[in-house]
N, C-alpha and C positions, 0 to 999 in steps of 0.2 A: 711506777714510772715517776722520774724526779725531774726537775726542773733540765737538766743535764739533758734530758732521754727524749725531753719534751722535744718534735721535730721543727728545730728552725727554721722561721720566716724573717724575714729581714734582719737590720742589725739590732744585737743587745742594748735597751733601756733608749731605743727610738720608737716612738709611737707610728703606726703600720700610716703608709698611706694607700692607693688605690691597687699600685701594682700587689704589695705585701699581702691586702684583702684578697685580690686573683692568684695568688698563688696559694695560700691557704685552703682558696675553695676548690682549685682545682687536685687539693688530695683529698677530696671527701670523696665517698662512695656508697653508692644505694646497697643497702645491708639487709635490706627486708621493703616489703610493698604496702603503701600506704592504701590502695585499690581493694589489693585483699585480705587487707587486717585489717582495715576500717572502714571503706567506703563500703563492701559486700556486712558485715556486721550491721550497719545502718540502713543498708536498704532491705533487711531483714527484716525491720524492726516499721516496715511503715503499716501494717496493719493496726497497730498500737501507737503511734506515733506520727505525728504530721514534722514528712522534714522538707526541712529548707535551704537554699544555696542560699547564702552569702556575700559572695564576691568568688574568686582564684586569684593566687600566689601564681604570680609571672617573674621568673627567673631565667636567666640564660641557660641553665641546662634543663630546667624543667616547668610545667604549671600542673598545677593543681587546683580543684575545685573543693572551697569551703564549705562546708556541712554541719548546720546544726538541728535540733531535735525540740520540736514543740510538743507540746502537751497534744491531743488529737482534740480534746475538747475543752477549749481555751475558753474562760470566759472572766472578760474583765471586772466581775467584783472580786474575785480569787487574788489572792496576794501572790506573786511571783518568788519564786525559787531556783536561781542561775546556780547552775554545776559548766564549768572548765576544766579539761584534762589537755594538758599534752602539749602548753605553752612551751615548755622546753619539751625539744620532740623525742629527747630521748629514754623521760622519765616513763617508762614503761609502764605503769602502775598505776600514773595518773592517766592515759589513755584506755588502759582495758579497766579501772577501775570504773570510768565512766561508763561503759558503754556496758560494764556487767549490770552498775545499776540502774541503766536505764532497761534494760533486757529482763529483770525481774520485779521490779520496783514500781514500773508504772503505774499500774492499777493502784495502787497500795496510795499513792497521793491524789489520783484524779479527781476526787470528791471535797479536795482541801484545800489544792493548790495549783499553780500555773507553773508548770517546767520546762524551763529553756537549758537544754543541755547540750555543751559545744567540746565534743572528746575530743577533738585536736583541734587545738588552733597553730600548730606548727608541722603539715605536715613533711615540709623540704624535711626537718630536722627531725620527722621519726624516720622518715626512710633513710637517713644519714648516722642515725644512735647520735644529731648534736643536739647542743646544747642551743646553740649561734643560730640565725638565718644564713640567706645563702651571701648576704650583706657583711659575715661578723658581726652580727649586732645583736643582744641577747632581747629578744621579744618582752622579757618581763622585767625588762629595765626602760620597755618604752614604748605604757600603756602615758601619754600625756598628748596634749593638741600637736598640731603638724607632728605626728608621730613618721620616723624615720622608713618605722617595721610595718610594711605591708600585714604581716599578719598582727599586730598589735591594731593598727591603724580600723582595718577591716572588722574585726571582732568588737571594737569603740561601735565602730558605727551602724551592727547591730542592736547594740545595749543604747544606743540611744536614745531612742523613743519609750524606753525600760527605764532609764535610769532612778526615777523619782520613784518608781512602784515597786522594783526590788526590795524584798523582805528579807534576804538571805543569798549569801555570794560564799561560794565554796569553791575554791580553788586547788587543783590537785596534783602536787609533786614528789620526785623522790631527794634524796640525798646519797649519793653513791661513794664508793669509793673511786670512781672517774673524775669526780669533783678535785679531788686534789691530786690525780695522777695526771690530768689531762687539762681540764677545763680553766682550775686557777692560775695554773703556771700560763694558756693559751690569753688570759686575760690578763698577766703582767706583761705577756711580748707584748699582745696589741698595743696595749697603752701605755709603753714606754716603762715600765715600775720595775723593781725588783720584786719577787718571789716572794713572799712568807710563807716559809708552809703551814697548812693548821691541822683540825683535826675532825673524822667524822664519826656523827654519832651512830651508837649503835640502839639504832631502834626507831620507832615513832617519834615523833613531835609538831607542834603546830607553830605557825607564827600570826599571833596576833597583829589587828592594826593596831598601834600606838595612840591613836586619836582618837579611839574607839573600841579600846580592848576586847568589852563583854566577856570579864572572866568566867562566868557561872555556865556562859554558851562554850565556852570552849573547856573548861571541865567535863562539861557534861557531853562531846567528842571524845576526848581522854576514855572518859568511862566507857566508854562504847568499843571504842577499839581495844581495849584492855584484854576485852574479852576474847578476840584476835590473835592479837600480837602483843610483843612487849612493848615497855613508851623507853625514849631514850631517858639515858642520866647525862645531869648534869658533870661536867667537868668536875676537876679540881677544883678550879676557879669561879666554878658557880657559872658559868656560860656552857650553851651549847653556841655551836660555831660562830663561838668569841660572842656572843649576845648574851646578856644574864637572863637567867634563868627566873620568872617573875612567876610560875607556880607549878605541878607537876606537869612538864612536858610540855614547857608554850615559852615562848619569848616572844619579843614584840618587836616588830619593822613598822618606819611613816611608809605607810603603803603609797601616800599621796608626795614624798617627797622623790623617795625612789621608782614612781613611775609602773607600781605593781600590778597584776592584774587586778587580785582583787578590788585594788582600788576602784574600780572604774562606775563604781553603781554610789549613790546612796545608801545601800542598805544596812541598815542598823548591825546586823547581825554578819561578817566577815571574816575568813578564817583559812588561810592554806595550808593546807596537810604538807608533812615529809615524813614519806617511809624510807626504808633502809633495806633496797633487797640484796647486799651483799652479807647480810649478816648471816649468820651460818647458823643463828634462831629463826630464820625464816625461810618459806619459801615464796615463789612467785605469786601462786594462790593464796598464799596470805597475804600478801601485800594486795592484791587485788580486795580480797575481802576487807583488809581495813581499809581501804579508797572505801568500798560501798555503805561499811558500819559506819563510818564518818559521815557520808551522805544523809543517810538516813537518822542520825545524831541528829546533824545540825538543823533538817528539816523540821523535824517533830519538839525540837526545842523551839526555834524563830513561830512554830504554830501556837503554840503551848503558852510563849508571851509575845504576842504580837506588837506590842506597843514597842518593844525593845528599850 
């Protein structure tokens, strides 16, 4: 799909106002069930697991209750370990990645570490495959105070009282080919721009924080997944999606300027995944498993040098 094919809302290179937002939303449509691909998965999981409501996402066509996943045996000298999946609700990969590793993994850290694991924090937009809330507003462009995004807002104001003790913040997304058939073009109607097209990569990669790199933590993810899946290459140009390419399979975002999830903690040690499940080197299952080998990466590395 090209800019052309892409379905018109308002006029060309005018930024959307309230009607353009309503009519946008009212072509979405529930494509799969957030109830029973994630809330039943999670309440699977509370023998092993202490969970917790959060808040709900109040919507004109829908609400939903937020859900996340504490350690069962939390104890505050334990340094904290935050895993997010599913900020954009349609990265598929980032949601079942989460909740695979909390489904196998638990044990494997309880003696080391405190996990807060939050597999969607967007569920309007998994039950929709968007990217958007039900606002047009992309949640992980607005993790900052007076946040716009109910679910940005909400998931802040758990990490809250976290924020100083987080050792480690892992964030879980994909990169699709929907990205530039649907998503980029829907993101120059909104905001008035013309189009550029780009390009997606084919495979793994990370994005570093800029303020905060931690190459050797996020090498040491690379190696992990490797053993998975392939990592992307770089362009011709040395960028993966137009970012240079700063060592195998990582480029770096201000997580704090652009309002990112990761951003949201202190924690020395930050990192969001992008898998590629259109790549015809991959399946679903692997994409999931590299969500969970990244998990578990970056865990046992933030353990390993705690001081960051």
């Amino acid at each position: 799909m090209n800019q052309s094919s892409f379905p018109p809302v308002g006029a060309a290179l005018q930024p959307w106002g309230e009607a353009e937002r309503e009519a946008w939303r009212a072509r979405q449509r529930v494509q799969r069930s957030y109830a029973d691909e994630v809330l039943r998965r999670i309440d699977a999981l509370r023998a092993h697991w202490s969970v917790a409501s959060y808040g709900e996402l109040v919507y004109p066509d829908a609400r939903h209750p937020l859900v996340a996943l504490r350690s069962a045996s939390w104890r505050d000298e334990l340094p904290v370990m935050l895993v997010t999946g599913g900020v954009h609700g349609y990265e598929t990969s980032g949601v079942h990645g989460a909740l695979q590793f909390a489904e196998q993994h638990a044990a494997d850290v309880a003696s080391r570490a405190n996990l807060l694991v939050v597999p969607c924090v967007s569920p309007w937009g998994y039950e929709r495959i968007q990217r958007w809330n039900a606002a047009a507003l992309d949640p992980n462009r607005s993790f900052h105070a007076h946040s716009p995004a109910q679910e940005s807002a909400a998931l802040m104001a758990l990490v809250a009282p976290l924020r100083e003790r987080v050792l480690m913040h892992i964030d879980l997304h994909e990169t699709t080919d929907s990205d530039e058939a649907e998503f980029r073009p829907a993101l120059a109607a909104r905001d008035g721009k013309p189009y550029e097209p780009g390009t997606i990569p084919d495979g793994f990669y990370l994005c570093a924080d800029s303020a905060q790199p931690q190459p050797a933590f996020q090498q040491a993810i690379i190696a992990a997944v490797t053993r998975v899946t392939h990592i992307a290459p770089a362009d011709p140009d040395g960028t993966i999606i137009g970012s240079p390419v700063v060592a195998h399979g990582v480029i770096e975002y201000d997580y704090g300027r652009l309002g990112l999830c990761a951003g949201i903690t202190a924690a020395p040690y930050k990192t969001t995944t992008e898998v590629y499940p259109d790549s015809p080197r991959a399946t679903s299952a692997q994409c999931n498993d590299a969500q969970v080998a990244a998990v578990v990466a970056a865990i046992d590395f933030a353990l390993a040098h705690p001081a960051g």
